[in-house]
N, CA, C and O atoms as CSV, one atom per row, in Angstrom:
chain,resi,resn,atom,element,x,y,z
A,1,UNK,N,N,3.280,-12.054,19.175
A,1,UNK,CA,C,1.840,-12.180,19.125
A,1,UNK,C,C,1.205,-11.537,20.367
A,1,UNK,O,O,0.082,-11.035,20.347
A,2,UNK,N,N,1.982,-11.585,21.427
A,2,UNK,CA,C,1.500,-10.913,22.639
A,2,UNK,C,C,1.708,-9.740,22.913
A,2,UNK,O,O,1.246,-9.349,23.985
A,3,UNK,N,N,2.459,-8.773,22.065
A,3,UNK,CA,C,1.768,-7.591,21.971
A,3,UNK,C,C,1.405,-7.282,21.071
A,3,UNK,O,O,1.522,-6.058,21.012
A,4,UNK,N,N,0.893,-7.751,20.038
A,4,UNK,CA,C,-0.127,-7.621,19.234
A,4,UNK,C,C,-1.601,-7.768,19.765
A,4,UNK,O,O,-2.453,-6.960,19.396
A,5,UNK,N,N,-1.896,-8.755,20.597
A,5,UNK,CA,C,-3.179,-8.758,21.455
A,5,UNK,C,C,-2.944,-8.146,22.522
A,5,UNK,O,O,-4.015,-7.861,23.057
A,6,UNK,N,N,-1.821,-7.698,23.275
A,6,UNK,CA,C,-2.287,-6.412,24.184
A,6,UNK,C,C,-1.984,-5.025,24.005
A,6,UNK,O,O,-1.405,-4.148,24.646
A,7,UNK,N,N,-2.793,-5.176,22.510
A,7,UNK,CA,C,-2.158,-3.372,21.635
A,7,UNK,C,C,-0.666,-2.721,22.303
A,7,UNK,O,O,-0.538,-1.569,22.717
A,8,UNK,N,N,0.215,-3.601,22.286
A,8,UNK,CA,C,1.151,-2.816,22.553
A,8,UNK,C,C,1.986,-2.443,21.548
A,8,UNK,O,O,2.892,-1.610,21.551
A,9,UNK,N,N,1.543,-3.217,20.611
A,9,UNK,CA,C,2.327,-2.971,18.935
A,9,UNK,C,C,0.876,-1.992,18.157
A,9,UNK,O,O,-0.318,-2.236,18.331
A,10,UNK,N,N,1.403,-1.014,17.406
A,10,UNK,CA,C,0.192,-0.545,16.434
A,10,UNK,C,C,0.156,-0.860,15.307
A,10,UNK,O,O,1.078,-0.331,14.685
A,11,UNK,N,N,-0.582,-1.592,14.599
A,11,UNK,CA,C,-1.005,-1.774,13.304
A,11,UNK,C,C,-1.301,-1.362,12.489
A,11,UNK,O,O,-1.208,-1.728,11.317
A,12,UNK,N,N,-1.969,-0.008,13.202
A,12,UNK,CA,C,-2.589,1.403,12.312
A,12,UNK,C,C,-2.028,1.576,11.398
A,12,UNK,O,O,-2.595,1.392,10.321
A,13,UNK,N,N,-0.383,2.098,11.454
A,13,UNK,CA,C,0.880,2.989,10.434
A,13,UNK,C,C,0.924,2.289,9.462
A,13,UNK,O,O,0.982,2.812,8.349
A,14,UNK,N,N,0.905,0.744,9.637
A,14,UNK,CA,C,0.905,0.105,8.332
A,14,UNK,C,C,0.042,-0.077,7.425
A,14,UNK,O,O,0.425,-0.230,6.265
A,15,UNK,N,N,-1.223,-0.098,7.729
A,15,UNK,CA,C,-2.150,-0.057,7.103
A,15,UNK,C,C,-2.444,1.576,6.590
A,15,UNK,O,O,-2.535,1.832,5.389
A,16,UNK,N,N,-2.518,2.157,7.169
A,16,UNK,CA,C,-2.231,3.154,6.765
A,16,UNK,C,C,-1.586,3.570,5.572
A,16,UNK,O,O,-2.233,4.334,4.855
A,17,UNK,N,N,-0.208,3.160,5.124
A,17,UNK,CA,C,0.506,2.720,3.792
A,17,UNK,C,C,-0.499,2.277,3.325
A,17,UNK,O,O,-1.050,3.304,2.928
A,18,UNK,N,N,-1.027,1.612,3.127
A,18,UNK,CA,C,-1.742,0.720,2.105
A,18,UNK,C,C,-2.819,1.134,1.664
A,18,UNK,O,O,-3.292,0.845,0.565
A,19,UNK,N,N,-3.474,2.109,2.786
A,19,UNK,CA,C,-4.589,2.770,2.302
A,19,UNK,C,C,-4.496,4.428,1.323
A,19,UNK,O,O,-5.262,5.213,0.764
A,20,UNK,N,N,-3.075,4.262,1.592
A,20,UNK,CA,C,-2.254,5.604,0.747
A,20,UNK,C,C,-2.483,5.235,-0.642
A,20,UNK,O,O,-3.241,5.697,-1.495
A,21,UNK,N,N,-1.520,4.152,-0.654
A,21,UNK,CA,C,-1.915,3.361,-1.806
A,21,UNK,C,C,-3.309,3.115,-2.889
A,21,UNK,O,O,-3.428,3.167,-4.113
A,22,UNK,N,N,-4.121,2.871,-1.925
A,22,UNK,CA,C,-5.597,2.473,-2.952
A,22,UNK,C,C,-5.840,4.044,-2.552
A,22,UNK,O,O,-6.851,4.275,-3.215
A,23,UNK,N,N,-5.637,4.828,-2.113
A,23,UNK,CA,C,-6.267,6.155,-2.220
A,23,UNK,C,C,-5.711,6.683,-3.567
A,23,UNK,O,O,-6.510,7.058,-4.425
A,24,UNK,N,N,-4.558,6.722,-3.759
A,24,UNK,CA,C,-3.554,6.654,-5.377
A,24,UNK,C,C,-4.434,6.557,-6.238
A,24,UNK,O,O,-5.241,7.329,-6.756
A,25,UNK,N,N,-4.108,5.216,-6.352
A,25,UNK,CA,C,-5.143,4.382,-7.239
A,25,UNK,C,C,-6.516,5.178,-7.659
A,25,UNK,O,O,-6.713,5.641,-8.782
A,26,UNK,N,N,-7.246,5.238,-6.776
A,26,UNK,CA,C,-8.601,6.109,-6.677
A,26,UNK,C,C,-8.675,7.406,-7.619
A,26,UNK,O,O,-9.560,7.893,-8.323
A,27,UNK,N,N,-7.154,7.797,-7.270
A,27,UNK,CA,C,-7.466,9.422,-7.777
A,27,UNK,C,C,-7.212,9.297,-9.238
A,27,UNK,O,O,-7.551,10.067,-10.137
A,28,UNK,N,N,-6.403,7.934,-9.318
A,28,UNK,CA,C,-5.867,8.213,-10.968
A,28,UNK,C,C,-6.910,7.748,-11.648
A,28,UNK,O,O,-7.318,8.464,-12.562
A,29,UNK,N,N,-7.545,6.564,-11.412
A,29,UNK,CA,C,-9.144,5.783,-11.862
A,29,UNK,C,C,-10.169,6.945,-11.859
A,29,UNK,O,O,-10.787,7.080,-12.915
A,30,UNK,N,N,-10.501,7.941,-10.699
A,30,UNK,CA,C,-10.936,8.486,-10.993
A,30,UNK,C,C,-10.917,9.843,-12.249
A,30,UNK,O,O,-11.803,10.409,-12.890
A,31,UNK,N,N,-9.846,9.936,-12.196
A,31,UNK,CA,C,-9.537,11.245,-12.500
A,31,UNK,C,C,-9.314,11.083,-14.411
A,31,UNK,O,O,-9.550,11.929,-15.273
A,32,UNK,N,N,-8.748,9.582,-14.569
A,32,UNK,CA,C,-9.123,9.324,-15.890
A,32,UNK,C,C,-10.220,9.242,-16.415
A,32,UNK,O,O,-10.500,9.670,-17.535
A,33,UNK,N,N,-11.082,8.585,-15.522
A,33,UNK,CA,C,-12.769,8.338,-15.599
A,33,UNK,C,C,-13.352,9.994,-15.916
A,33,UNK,O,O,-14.435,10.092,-16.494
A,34,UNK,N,N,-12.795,10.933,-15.623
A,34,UNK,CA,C,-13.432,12.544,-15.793
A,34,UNK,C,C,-12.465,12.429,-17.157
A,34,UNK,O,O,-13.244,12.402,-18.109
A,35,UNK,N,N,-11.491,12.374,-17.497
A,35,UNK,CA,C,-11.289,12.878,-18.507
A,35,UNK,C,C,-11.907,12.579,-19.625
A,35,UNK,O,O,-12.230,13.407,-20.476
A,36,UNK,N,N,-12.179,10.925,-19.704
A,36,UNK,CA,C,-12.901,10.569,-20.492
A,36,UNK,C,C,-14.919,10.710,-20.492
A,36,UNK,O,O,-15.544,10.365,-21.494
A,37,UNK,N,N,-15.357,11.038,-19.725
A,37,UNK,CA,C,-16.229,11.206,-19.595
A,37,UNK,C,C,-17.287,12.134,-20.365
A,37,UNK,O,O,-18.491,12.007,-20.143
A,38,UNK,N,N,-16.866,12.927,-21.137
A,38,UNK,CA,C,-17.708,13.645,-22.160
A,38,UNK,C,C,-18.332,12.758,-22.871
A,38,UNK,O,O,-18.187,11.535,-22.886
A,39,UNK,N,N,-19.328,13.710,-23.706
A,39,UNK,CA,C,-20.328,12.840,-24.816
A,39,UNK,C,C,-19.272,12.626,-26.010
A,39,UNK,O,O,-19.252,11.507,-26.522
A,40,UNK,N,N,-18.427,13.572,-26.474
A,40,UNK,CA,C,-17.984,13.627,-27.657
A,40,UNK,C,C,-16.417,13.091,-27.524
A,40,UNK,O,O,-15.720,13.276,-28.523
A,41,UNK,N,N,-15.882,12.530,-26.531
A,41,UNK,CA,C,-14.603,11.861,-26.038
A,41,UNK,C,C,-13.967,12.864,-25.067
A,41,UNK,O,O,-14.564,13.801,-24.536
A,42,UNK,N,N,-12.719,12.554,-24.912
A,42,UNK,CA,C,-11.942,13.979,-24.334
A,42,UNK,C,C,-12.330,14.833,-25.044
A,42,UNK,O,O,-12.810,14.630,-26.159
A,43,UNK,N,N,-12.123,16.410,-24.282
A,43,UNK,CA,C,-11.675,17.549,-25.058
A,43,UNK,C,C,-10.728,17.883,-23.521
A,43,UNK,O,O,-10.376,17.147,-22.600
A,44,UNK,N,N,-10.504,19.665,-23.854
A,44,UNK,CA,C,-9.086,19.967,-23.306
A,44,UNK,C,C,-9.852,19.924,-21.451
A,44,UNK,O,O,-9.416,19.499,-20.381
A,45,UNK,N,N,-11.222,20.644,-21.893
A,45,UNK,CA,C,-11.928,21.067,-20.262
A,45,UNK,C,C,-11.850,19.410,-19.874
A,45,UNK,O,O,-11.367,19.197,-18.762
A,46,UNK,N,N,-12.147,18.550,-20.434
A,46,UNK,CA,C,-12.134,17.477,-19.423
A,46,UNK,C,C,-10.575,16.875,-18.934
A,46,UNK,O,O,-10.471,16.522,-17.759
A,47,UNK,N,N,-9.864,16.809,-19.470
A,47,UNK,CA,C,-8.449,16.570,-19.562
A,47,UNK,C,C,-8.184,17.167,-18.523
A,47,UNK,O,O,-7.839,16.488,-17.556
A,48,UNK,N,N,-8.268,18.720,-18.389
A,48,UNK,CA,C,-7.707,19.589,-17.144
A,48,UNK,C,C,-8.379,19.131,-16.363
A,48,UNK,O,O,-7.592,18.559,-15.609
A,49,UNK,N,N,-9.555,18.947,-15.927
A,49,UNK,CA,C,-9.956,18.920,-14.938
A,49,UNK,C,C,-9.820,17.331,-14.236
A,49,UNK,O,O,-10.080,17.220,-13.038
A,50,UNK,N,N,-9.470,16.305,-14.907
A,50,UNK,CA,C,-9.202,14.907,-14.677
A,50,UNK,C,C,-7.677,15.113,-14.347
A,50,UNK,O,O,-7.157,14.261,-13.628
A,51,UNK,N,N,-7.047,15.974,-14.721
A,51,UNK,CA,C,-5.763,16.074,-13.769
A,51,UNK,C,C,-5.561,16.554,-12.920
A,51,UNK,O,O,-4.704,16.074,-12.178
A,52,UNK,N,N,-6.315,17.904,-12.517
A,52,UNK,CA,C,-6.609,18.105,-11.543
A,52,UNK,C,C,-6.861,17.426,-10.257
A,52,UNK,O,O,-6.394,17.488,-9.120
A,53,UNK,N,N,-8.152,16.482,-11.120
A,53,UNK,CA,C,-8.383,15.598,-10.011
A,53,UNK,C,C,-7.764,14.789,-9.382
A,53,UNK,O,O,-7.876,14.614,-8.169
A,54,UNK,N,N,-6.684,13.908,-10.482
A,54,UNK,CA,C,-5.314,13.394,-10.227
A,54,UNK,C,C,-4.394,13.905,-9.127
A,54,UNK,O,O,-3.848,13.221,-8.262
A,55,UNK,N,N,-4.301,15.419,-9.328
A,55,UNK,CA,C,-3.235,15.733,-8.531
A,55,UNK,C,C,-3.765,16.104,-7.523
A,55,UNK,O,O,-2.938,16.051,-6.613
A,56,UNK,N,N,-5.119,16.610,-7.038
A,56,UNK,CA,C,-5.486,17.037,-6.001
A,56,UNK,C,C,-6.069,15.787,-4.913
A,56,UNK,O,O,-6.049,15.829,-3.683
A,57,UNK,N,N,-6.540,14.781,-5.714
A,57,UNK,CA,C,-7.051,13.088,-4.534
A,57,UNK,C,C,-5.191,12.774,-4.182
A,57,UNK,O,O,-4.929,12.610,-2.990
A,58,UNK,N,N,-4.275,12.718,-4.950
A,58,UNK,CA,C,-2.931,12.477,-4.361
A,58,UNK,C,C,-2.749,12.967,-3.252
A,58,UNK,O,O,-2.864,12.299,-2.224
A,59,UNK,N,N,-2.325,14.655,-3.271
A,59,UNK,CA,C,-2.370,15.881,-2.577
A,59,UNK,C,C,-2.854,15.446,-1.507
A,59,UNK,O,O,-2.162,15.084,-0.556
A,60,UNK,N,N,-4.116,15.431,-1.536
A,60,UNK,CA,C,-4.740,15.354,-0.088
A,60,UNK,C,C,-4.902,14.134,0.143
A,60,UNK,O,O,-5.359,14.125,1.286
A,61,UNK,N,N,-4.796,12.745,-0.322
A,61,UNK,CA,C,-4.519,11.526,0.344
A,61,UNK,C,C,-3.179,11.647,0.945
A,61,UNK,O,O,-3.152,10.854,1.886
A,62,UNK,N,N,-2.000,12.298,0.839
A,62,UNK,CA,C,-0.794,12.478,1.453
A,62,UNK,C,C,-0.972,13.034,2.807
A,62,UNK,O,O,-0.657,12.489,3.865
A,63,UNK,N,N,-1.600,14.366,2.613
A,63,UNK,CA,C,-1.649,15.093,3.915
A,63,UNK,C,C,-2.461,14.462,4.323
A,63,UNK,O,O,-1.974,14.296,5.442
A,64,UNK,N,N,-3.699,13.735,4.355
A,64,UNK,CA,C,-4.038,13.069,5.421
A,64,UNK,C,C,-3.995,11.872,5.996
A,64,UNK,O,O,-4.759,11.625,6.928
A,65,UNK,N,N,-3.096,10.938,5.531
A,65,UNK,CA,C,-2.194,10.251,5.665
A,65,UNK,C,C,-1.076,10.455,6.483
A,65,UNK,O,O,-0.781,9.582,7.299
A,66,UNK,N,N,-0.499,11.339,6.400
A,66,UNK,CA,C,0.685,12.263,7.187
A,66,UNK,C,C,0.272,12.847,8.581
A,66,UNK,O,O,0.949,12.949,9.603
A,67,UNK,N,N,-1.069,13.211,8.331
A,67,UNK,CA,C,-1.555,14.044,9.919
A,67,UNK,C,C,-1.743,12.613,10.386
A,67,UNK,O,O,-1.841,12.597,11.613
A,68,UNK,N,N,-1.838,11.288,9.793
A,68,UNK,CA,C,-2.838,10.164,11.048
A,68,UNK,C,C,-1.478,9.527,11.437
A,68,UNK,O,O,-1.312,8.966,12.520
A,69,UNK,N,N,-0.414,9.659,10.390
A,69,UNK,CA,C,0.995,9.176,10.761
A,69,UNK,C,C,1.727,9.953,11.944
A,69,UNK,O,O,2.460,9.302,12.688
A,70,UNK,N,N,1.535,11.495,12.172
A,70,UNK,CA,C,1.816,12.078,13.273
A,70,UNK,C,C,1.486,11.711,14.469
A,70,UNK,O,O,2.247,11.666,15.436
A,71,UNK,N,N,0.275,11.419,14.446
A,71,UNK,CA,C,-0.648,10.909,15.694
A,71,UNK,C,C,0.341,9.867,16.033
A,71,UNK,O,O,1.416,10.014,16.614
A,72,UNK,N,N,-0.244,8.701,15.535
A,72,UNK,CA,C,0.908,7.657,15.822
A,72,UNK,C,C,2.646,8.458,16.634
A,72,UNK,O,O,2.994,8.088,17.755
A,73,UNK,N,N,3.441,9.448,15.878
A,73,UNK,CA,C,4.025,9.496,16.321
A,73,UNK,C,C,4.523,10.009,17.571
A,73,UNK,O,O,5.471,9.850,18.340
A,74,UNK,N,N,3.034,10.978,17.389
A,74,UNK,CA,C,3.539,11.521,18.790
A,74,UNK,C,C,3.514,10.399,20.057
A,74,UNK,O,O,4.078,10.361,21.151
A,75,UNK,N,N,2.394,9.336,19.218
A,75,UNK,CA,C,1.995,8.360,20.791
A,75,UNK,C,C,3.420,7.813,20.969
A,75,UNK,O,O,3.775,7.791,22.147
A,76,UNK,N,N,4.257,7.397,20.140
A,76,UNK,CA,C,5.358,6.509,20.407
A,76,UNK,C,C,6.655,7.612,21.338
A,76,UNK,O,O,7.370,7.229,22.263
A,77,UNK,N,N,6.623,8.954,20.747
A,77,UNK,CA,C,7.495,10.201,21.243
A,77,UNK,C,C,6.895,9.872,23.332
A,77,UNK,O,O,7.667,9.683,24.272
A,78,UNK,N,N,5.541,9.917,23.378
A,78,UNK,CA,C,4.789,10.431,24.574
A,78,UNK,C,C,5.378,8.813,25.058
A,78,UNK,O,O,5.899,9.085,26.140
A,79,UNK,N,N,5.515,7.767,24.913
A,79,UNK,CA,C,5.470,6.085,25.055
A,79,UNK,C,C,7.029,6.257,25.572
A,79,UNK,O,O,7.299,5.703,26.638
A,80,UNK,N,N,7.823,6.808,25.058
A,80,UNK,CA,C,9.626,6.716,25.529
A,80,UNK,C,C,9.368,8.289,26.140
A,80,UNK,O,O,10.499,8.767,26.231
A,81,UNK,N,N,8.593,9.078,26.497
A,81,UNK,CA,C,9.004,9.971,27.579
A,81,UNK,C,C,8.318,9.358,29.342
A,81,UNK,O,O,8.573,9.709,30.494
A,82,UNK,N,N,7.462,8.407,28.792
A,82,UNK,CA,C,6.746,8.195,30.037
A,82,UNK,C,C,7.812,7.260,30.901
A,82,UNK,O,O,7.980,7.224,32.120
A,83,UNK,N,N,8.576,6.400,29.682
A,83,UNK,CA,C,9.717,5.000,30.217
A,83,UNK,C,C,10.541,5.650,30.629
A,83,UNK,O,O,11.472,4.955,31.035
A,84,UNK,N,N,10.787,7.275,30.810
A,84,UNK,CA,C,12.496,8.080,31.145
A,84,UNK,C,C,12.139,7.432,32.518
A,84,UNK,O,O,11.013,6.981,32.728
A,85,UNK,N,N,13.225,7.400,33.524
A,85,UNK,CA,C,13.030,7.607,34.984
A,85,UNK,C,C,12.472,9.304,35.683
A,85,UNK,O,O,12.707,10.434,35.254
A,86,UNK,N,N,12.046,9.062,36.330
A,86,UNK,CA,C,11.967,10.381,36.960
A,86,UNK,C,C,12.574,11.080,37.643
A,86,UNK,O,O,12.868,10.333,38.576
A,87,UNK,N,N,13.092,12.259,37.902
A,87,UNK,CA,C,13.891,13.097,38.379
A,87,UNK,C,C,13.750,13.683,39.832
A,87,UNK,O,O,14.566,14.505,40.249
């Protein structure tokens, strides 16, 4: 608990997961929500483009997910070069 209140643990990475997660979610809700969305039901233009959307909210919920997961890592890489002894 005590390094949890003196940020010495990060919480970020995990949450982070989770927000991967409902970002998922998002793209597929959304992306069904376009397919169905015409006046006359699906047709093919909405279909493509609701998968699209599918695959592209994934896509880029990954990579930016991944760049905020780097961050983190570099802090922990920079965190065990600062603990080396010095030379």
């Amino acid at each position: 608990m005590k390094k949890l209140l003196t940020f010495n643990t990060m919480v970020t990475p995990k949450i982070i997961t989770i927000i991967y997660w409902l970002l998922c979610f998002g793209a597929v809700v959304g992306g069904i929500g376009l397919m169905f969305s015409g006046y006359r039901g699906p047709s093919a233009g909405t279909i493509f483009i609701g998968l699209v959307t599918i695959a592209g909210g994934i896509l880029s919920a990954r990579i930016w997910c991944e760049l905020l997961i780097v961050l983190f890592k570099i802090h922990d890489n920079l965190k065990v070069i600062a603990e080396r002894p010095h030379q």
